[in-house]
FIDODREN-234094 format. One record per atom (N, C-alpha, C): residue number from 1; residue in three letters; atom name; x, y negated, z negated. Coordinates in nm, 3 decimals. Each point is the difference from the previous one (the first is absolute). Example, Ala and Ser with C-alpha at 12.3 -4.5 7.8 and 13.67 -1.06 7.14 Angstrom:
    nr   rest   atom         u         v         w
     1    ALA      N     1.319     0.569    -0.780
     1    ALA     CA    -0.089    -0.119     0.000
     1    ALA      C     0.090    -0.120     0.000
     2    SER      N    -0.035    -0.105     0.072
     2    SER     CA     0.082    -0.119    -0.006
     2    SER      C    -0.077    -0.109    -0.073
//
This chain:
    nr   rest   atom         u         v         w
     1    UNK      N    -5.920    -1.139     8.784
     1    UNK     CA     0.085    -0.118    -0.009
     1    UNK      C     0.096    -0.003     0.116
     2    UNK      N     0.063    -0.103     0.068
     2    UNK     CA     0.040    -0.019     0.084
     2    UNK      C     0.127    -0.147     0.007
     3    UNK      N     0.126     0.077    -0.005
     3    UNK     CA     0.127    -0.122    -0.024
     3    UNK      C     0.047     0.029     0.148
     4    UNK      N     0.012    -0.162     0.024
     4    UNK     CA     0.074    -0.033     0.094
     4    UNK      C     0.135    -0.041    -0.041
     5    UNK      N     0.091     0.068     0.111
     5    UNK     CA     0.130     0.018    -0.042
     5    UNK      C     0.080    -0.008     0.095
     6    UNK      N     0.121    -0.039    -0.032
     6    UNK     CA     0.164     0.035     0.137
     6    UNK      C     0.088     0.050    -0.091
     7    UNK      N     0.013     0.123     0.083
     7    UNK     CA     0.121     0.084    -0.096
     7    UNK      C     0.086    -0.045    -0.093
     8    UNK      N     0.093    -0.106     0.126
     8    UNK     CA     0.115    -0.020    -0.046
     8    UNK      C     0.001    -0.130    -0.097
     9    UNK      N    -0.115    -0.072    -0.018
     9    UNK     CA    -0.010    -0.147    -0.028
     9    UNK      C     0.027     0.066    -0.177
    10    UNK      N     0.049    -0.069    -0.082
    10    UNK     CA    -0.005     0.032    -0.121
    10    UNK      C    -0.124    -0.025    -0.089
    11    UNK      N    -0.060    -0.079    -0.007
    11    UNK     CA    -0.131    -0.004    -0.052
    11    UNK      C    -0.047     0.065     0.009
    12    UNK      N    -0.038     0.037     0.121
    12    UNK     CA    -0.051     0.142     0.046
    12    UNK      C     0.003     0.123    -0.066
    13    UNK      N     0.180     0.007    -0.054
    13    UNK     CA     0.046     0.138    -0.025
    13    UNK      C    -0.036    -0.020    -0.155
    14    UNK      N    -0.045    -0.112    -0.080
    14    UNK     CA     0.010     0.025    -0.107
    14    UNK      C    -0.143     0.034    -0.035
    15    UNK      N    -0.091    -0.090     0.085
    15    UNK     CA    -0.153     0.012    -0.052
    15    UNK      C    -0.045     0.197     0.058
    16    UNK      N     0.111     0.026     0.076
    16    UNK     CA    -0.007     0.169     0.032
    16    UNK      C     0.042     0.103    -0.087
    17    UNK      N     0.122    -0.032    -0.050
    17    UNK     CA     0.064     0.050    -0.143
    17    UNK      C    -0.115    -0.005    -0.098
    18    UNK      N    -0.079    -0.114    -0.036
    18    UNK     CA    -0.060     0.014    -0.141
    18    UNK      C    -0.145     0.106     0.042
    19    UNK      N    -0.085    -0.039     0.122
    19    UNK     CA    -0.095     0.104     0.031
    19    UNK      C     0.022     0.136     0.015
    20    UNK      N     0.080     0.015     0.055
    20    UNK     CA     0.046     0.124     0.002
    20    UNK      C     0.047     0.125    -0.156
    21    UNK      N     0.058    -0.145    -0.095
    21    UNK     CA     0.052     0.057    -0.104
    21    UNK      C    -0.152     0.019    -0.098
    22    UNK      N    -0.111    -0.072     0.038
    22    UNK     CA    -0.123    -0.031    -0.036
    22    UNK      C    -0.040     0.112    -0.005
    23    UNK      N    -0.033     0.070     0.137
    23    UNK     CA    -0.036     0.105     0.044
    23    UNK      C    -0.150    -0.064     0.072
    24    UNK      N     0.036    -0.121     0.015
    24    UNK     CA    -0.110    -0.078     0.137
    24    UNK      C    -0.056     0.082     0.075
    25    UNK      N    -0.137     0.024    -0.002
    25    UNK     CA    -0.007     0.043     0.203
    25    UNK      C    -0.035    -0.105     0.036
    26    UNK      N     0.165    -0.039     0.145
    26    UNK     CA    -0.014    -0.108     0.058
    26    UNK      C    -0.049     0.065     0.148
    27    UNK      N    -0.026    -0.050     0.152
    27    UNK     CA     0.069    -0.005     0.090
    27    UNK      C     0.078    -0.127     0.027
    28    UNK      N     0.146     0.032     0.033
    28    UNK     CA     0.057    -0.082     0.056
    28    UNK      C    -0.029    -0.021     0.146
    29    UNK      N    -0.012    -0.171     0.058
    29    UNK     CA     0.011     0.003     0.106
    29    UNK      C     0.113    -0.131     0.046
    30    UNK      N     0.082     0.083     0.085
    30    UNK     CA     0.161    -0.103     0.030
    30    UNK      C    -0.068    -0.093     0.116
    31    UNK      N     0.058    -0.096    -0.058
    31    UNK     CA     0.015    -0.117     0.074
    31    UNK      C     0.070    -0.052     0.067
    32    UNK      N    -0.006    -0.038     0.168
    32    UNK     CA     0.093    -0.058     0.096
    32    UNK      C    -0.006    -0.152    -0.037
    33    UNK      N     0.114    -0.012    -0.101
    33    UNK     CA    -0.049    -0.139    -0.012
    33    UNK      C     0.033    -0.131     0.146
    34    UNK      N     0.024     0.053     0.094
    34    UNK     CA    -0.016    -0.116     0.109
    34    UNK      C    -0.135     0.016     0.065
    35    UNK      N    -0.089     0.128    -0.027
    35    UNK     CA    -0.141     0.041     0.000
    35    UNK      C    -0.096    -0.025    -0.109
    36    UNK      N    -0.008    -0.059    -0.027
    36    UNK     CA    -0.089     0.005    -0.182
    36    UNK      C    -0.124     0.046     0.078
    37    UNK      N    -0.063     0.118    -0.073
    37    UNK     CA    -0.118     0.045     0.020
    37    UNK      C    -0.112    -0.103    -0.083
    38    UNK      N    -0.090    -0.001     0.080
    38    UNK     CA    -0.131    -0.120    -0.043
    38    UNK      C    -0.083     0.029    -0.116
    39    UNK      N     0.051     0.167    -0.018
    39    UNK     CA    -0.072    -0.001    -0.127
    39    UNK      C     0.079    -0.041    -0.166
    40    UNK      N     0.130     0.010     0.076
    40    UNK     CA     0.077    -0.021    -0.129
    40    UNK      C    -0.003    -0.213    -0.017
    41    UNK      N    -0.008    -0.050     0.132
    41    UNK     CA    -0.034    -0.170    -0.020
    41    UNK      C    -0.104     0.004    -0.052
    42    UNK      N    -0.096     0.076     0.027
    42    UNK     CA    -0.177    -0.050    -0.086
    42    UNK      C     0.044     0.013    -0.151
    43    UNK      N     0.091     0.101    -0.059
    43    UNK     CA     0.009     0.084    -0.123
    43    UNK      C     0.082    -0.150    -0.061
    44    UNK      N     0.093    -0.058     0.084
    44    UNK     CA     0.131    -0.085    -0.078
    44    UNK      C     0.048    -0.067     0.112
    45    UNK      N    -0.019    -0.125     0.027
    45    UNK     CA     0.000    -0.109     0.108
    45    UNK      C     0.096    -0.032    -0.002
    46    UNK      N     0.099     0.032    -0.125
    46    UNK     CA     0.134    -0.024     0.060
    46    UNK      C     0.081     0.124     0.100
    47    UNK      N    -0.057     0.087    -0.028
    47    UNK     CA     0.079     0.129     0.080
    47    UNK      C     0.070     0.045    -0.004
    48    UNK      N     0.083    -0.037    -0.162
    48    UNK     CA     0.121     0.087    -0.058
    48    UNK      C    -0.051     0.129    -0.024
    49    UNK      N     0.079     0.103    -0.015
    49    UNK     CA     0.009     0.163    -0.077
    49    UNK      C     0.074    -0.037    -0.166
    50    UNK      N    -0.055     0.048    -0.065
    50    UNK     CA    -0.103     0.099     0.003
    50    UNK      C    -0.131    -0.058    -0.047
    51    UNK      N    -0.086     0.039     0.052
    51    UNK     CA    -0.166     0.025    -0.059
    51    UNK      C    -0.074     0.118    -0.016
    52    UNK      N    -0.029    -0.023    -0.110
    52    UNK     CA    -0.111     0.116    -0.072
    52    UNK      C    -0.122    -0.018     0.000
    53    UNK      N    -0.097     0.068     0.099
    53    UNK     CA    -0.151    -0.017    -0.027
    53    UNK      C    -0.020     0.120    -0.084
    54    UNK      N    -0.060    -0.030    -0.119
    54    UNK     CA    -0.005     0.092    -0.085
    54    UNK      C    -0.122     0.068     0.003
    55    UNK      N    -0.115    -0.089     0.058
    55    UNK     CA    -0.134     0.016     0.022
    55    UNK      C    -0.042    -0.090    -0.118
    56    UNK      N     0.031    -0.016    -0.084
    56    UNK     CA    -0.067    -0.121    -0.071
    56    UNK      C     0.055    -0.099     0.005
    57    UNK      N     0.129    -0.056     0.072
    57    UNK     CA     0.054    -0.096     0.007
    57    UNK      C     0.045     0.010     0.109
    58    UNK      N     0.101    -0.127     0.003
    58    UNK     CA     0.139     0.037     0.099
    58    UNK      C     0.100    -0.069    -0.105
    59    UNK      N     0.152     0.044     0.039
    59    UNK     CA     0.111    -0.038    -0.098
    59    UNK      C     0.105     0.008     0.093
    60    UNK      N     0.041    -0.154     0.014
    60    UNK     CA     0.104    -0.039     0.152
    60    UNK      C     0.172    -0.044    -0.094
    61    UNK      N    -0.008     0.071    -0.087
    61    UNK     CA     0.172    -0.037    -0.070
    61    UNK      C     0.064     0.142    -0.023
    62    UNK      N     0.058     0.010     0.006
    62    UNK     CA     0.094     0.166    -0.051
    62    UNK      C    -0.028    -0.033    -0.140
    63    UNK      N     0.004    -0.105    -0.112
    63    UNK     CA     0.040     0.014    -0.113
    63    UNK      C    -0.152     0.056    -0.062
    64    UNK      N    -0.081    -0.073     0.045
    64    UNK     CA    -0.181     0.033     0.005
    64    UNK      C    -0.018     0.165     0.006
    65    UNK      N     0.046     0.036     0.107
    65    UNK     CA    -0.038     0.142     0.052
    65    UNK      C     0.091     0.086    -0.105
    66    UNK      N     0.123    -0.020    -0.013
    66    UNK     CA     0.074     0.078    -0.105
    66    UNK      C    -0.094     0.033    -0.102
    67    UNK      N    -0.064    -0.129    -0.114
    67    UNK     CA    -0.062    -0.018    -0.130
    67    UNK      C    -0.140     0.080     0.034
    68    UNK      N    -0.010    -0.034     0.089
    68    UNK     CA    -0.136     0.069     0.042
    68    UNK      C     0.012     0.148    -0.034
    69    UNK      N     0.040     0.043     0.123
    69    UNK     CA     0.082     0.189    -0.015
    69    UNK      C     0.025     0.026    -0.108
    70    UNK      N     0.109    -0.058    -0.106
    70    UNK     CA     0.003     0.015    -0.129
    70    UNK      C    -0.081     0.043    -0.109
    71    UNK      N    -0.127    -0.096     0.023
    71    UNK     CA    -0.126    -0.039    -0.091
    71    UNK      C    -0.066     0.151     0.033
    72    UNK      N     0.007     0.024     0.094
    72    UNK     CA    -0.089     0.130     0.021
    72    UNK      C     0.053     0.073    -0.042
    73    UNK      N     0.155     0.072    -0.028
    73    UNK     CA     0.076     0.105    -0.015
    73    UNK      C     0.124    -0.060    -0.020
    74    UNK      N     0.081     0.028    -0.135
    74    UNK     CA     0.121     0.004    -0.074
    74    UNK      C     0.069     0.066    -0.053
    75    UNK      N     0.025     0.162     0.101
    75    UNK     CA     0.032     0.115    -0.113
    75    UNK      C     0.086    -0.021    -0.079
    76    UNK      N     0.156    -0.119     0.055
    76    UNK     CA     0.107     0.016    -0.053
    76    UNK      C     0.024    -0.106    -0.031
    77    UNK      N    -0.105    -0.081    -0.020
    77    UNK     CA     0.006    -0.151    -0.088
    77    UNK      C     0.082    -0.121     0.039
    78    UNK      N    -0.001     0.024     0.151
    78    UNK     CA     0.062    -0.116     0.088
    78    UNK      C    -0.017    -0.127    -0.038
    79    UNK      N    -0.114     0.012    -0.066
    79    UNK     CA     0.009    -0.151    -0.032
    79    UNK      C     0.036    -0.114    -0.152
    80    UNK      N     0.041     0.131    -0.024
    80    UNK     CA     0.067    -0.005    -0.149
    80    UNK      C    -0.089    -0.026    -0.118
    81    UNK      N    -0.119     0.014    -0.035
    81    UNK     CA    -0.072    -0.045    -0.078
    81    UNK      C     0.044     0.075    -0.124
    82    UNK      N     0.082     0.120    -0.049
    82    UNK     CA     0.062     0.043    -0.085
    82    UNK      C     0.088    -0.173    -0.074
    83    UNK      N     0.071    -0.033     0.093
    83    UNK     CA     0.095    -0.137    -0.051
    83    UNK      C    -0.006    -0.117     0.039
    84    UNK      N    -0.133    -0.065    -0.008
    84    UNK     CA    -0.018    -0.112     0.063
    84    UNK      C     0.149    -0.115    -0.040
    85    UNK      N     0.093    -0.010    -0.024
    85    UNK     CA     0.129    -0.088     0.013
    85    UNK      C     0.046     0.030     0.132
    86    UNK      N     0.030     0.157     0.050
    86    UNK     CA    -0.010     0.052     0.110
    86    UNK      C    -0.055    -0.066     0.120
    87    UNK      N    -0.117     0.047    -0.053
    87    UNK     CA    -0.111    -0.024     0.126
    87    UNK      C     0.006    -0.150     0.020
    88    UNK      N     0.031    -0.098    -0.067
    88    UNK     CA     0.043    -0.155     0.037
    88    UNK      C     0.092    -0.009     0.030
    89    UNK      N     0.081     0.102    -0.029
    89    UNK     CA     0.146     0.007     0.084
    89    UNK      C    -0.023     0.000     0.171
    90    UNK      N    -0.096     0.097     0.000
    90    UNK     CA     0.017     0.057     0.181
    90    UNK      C    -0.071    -0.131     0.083
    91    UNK      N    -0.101    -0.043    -0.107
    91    UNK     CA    -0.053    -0.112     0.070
    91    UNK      C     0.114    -0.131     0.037
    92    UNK      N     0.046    -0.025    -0.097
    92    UNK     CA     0.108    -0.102     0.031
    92    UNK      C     0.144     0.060     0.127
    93    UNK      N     0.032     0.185     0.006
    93    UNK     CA     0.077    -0.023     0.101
    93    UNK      C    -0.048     0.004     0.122
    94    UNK      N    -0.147     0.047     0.019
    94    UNK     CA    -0.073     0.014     0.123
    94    UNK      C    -0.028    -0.136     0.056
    95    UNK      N    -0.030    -0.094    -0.054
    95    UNK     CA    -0.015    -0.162     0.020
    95    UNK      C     0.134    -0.057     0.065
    96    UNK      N     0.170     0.034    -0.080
    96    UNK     CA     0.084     0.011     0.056
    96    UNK      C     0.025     0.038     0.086
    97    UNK      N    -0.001     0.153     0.029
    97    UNK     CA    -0.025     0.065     0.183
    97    UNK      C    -0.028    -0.098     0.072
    98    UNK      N    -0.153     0.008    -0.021
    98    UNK     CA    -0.061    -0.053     0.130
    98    UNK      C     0.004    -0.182     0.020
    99    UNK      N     0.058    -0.035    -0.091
    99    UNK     CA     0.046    -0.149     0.060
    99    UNK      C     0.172    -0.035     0.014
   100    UNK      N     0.098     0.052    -0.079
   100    UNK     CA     0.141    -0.067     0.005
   100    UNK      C     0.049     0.115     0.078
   101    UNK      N    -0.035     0.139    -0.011
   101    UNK     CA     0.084     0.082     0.065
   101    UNK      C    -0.070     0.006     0.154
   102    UNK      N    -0.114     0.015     0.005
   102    UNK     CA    -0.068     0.000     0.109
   102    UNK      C     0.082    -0.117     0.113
   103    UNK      N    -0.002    -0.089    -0.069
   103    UNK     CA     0.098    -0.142     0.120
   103    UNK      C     0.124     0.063    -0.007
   104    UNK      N     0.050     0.053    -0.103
   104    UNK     CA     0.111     0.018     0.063
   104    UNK      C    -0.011     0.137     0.055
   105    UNK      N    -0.033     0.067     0.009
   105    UNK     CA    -0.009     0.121     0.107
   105    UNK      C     0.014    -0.058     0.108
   106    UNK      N    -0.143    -0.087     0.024
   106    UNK     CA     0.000    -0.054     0.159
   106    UNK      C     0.153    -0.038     0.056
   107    UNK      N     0.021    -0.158    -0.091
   107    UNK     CA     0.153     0.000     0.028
   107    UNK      C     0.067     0.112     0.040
   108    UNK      N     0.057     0.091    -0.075
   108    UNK     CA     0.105     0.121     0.009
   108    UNK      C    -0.023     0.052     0.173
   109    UNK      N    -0.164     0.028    -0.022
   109    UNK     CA    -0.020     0.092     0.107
   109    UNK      C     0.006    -0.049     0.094
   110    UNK      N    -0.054    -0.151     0.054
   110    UNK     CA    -0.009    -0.037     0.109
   110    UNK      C     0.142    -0.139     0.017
   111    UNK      N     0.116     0.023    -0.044
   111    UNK     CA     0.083    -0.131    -0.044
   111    UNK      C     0.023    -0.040     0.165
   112    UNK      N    -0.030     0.084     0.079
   112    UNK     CA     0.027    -0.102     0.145
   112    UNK      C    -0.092    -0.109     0.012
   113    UNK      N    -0.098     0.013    -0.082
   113    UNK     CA    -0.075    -0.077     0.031
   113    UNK      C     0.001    -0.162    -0.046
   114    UNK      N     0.090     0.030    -0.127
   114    UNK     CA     0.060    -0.100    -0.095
   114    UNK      C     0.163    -0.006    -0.033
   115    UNK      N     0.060    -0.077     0.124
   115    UNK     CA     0.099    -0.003     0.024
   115    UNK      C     0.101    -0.125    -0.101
   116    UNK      N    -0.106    -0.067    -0.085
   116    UNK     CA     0.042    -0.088    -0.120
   116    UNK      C     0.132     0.108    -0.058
   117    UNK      N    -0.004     0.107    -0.027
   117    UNK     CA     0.062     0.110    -0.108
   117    UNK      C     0.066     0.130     0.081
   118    UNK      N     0.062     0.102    -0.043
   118    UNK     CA     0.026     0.155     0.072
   118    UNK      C    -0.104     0.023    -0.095
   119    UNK      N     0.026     0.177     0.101
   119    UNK     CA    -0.130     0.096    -0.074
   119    UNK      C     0.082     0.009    -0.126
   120    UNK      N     0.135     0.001    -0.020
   120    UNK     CA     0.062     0.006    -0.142
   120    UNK      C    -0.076    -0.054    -0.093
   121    UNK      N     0.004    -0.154     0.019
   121    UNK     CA    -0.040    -0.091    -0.094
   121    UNK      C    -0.174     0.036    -0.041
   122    UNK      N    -0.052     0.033     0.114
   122    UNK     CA    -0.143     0.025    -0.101
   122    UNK      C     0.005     0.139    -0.057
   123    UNK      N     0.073     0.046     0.049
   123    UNK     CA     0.008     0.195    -0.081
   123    UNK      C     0.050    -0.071    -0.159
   124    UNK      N     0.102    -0.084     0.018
   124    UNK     CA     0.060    -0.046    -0.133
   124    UNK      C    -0.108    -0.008    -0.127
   125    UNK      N    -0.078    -0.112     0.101
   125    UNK     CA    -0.132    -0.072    -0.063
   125    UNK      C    -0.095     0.091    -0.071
   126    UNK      N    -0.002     0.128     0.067
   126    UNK     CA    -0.069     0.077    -0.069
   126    UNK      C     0.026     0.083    -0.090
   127    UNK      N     0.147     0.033    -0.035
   127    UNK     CA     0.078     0.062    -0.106
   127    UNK      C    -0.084     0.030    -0.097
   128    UNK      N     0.018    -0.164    -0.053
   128    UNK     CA    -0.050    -0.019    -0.189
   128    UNK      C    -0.124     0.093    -0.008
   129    UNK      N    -0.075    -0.005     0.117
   129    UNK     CA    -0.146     0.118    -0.056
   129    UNK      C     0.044     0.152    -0.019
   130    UNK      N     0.098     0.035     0.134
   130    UNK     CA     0.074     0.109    -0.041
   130    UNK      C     0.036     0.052    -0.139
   131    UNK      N     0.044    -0.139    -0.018
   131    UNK     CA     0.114     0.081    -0.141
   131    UNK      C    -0.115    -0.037    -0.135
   132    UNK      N    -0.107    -0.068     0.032
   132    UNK     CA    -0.104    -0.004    -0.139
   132    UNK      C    -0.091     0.155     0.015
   133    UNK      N    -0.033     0.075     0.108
   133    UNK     CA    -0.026     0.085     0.047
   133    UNK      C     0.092     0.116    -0.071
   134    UNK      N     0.138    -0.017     0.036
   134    UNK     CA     0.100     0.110    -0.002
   134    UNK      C    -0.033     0.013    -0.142
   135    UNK      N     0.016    -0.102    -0.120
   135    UNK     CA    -0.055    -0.042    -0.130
   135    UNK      C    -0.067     0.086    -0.097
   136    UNK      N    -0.114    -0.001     0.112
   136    UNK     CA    -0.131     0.014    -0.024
   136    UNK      C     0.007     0.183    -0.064
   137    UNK      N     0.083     0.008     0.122
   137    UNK     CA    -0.010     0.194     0.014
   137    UNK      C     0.101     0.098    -0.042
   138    UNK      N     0.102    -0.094    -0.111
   138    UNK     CA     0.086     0.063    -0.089
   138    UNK      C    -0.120     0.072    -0.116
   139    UNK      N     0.070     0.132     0.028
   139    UNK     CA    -0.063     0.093    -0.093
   139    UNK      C    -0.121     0.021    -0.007
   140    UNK      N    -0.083     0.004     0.094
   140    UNK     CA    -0.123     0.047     0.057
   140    UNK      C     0.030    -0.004     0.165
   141    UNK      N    -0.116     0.068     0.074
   141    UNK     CA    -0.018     0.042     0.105
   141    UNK      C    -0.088    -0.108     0.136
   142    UNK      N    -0.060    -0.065    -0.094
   142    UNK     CA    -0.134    -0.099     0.023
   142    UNK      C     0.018    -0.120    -0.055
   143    UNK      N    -0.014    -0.144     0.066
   143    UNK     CA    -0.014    -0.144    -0.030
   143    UNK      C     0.020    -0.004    -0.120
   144    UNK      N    -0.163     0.068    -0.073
   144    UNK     CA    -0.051    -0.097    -0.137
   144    UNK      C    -0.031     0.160    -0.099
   145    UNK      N     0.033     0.095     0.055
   145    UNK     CA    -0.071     0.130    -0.068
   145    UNK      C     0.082     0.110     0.063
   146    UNK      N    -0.073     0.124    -0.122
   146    UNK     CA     0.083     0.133     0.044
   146    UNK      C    -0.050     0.075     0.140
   147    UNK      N    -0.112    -0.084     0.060
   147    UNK     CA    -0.091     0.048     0.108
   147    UNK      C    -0.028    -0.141     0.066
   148    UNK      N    -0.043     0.027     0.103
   148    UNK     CA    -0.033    -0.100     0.108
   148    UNK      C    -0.084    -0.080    -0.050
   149    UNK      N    -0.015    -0.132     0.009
   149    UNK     CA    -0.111    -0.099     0.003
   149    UNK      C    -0.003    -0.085     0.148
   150    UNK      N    -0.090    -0.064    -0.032
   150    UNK     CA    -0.075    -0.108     0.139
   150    UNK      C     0.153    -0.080     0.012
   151    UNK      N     0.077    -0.001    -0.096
   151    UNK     CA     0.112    -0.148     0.055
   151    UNK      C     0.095     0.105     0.109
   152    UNK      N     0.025     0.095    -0.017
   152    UNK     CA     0.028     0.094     0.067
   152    UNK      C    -0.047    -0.026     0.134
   153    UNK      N    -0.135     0.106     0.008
   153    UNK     CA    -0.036    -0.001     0.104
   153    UNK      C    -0.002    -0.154     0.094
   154    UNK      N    -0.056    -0.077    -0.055
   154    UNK     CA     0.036    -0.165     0.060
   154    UNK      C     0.077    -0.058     0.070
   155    UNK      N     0.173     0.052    -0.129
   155    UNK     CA     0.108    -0.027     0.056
   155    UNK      C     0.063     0.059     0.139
   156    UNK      N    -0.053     0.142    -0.002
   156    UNK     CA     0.083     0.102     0.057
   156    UNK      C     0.022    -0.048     0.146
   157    UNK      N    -0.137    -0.057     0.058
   157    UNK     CA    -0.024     0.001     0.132
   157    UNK      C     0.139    -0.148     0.099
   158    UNK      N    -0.029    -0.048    -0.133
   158    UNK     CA     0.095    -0.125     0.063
   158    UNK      C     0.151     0.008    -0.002
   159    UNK      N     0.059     0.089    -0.125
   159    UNK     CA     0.104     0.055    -0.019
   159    UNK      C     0.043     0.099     0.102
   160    UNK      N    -0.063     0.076     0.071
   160    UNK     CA     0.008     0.071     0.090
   160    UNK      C     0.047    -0.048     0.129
   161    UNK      N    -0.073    -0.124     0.039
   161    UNK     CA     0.022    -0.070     0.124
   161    UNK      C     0.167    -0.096    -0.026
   162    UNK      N     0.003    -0.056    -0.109
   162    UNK     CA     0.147    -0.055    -0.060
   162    UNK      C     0.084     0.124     0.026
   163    UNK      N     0.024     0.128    -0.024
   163    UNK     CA     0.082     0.077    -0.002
   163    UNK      C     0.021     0.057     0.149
   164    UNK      N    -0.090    -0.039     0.083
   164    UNK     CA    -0.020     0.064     0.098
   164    UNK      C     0.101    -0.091     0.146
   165    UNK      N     0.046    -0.137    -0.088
   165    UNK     CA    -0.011    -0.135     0.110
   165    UNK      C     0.128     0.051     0.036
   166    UNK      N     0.146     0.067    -0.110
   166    UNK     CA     0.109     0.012     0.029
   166    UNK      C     0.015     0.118    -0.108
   167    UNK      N    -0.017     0.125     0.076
   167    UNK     CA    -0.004     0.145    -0.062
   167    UNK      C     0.072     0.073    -0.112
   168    UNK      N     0.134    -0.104     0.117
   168    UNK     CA     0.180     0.049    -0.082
   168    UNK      C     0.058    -0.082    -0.115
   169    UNK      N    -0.062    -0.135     0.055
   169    UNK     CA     0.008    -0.060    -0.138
   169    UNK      C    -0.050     0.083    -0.148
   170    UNK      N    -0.134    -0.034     0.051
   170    UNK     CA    -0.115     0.079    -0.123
   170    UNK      C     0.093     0.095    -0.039
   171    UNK      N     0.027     0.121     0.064
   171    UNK     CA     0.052     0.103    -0.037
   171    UNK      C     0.101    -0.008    -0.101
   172    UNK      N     0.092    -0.103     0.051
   172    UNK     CA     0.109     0.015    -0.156
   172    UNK      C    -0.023    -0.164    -0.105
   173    UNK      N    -0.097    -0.046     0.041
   173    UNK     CA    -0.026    -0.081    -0.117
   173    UNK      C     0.052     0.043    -0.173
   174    UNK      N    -0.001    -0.146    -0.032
   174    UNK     CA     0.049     0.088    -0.122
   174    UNK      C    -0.181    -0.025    -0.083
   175    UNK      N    -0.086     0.084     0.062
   175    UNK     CA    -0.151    -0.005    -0.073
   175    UNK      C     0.020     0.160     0.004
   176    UNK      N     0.071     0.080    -0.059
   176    UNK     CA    -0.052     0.159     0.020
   176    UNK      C    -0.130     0.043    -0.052
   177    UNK      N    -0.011    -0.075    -0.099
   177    UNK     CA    -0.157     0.035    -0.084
   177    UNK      C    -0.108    -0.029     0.107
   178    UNK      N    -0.040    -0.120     0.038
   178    UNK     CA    -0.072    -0.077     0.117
   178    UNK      C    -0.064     0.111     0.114
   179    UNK      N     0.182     0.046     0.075
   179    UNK     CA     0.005     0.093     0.054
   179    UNK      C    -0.071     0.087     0.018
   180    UNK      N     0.053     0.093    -0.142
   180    UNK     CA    -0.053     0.104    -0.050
   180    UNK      C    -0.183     0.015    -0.026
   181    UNK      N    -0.039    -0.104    -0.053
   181    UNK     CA    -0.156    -0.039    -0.020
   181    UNK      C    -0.038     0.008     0.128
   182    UNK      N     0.037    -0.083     0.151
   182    UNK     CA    -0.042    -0.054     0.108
   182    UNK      C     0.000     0.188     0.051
   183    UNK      N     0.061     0.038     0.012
   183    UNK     CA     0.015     0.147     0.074
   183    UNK      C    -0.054     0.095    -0.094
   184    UNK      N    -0.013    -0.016    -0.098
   184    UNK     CA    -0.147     0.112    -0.083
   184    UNK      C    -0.132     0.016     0.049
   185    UNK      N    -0.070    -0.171     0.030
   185    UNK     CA    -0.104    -0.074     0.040
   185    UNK      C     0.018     0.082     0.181
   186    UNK      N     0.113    -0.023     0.042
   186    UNK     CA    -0.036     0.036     0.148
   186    UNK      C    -0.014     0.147     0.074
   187    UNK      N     0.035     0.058    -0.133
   187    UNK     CA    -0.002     0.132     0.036
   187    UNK      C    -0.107     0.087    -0.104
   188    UNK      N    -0.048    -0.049    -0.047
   188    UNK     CA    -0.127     0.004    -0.127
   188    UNK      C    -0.139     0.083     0.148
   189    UNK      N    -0.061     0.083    -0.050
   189    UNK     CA    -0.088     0.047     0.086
   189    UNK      C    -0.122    -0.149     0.003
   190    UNK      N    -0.020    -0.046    -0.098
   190    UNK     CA    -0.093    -0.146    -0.011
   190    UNK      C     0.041    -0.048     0.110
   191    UNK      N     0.077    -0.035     0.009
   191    UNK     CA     0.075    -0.137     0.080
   191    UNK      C     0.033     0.101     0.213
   192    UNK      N     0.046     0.085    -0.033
   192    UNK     CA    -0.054     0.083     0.135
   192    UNK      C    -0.127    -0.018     0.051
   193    UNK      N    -0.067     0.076    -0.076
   193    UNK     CA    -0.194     0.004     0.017
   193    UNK      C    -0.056    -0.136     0.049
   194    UNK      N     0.093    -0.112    -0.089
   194    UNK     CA    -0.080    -0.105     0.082
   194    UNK      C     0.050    -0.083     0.161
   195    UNK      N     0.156     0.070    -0.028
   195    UNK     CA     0.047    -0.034     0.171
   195    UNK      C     0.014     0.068     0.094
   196    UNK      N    -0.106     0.103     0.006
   196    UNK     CA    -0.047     0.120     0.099
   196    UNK      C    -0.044    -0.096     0.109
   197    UNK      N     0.059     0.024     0.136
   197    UNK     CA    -0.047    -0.052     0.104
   197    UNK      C    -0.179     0.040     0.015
//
């Protein structure tokens, strides 16, 4: 099997997180994305990362490749099928991620670019997920469970790049839980293994 990937892109890092946690044998091969290699356009004509040729398919979404990895291997029940209320939980905040927080990331991260607002005002914008997040992780360790699931891994990658836009902020936010979750995940041997140069 063979995923095309860019380190740093988050999709990337998540459809890498779940194979890895799979125990996939992948090869990864990184992508210059101002180079798109011709085999990865034949595979997915749009030429985003990530893609998975699995050999019986191909699977051009992170959320695809996650479920995929999953389906094969679940030691620790990432995907919550113990509590399906749960497991419709992660689905509904992963849908969130990747559409209301995702824009506003962009905002935050790139606010020169969108001079309508300060970077304040979209950091603002993104609070409320913060603090439904912060919420989330009173009195457990994890989103939706006493152990990691997929909303986790999902979330992590984009949360990472938000915390990353203004360091010192992040740092004394009043999200300590958030925090605390975001820097477990980054220092987790999982989450190393998959951002090995």
């Amino acid at each position: 099997m063979i995923l095309f990937s860019f380190r740093r892109c988050p999709w990337a890092m998540r459809a890498r997180l779940a194979l890895r946690y799979a125990g996939c044998e992948v090869e990864i091969r990184e992508v210059a994305m101002k180079n798109k290699p011709a085999e990865l356009l034949a595979l997915s004509p749009k030429g985003t990362v990530p893609v998975l040729d699995t050999g019986a398919g191909v699977l051009e979404e992170s959320l695809d490749i996650m479920r995929w990895a999953l389906a094969q291997n679940d030691p620790q029940d990432w995907q919550l099928k113990a509590d399906p209320v749960a497991a419709q939980h992660a689905e509904t905040l992963i849908a969130r991620n990747d559409s209301t927080f995702k824009a506003q990331v962009n905002l935050y991260k790139y606010a020169e670019r969108y001079p309508e607002h300060t970077r304040e005002h979209y950091r603002q914008q993104a609070e409320a997920w913060l603090a439904e997040l912060e919420g989330l992780l009173a009195g457990r360790p994890y989103l939706l469970a006493t152990h990691p699931s997929i909303a986790d891994a999902a979330l992590l990658p984009l949360m990472r790049q938000f915390a990353g836009v203004e360091p010192q902020w992040f740092a004394e936010a009043a999200y300590p839980r958030v925090r605390s979750w975001l820097e477990g995940w980054l220092a987790s041997e999982l989450f190393r293994s998959v951002m090995a140069r």
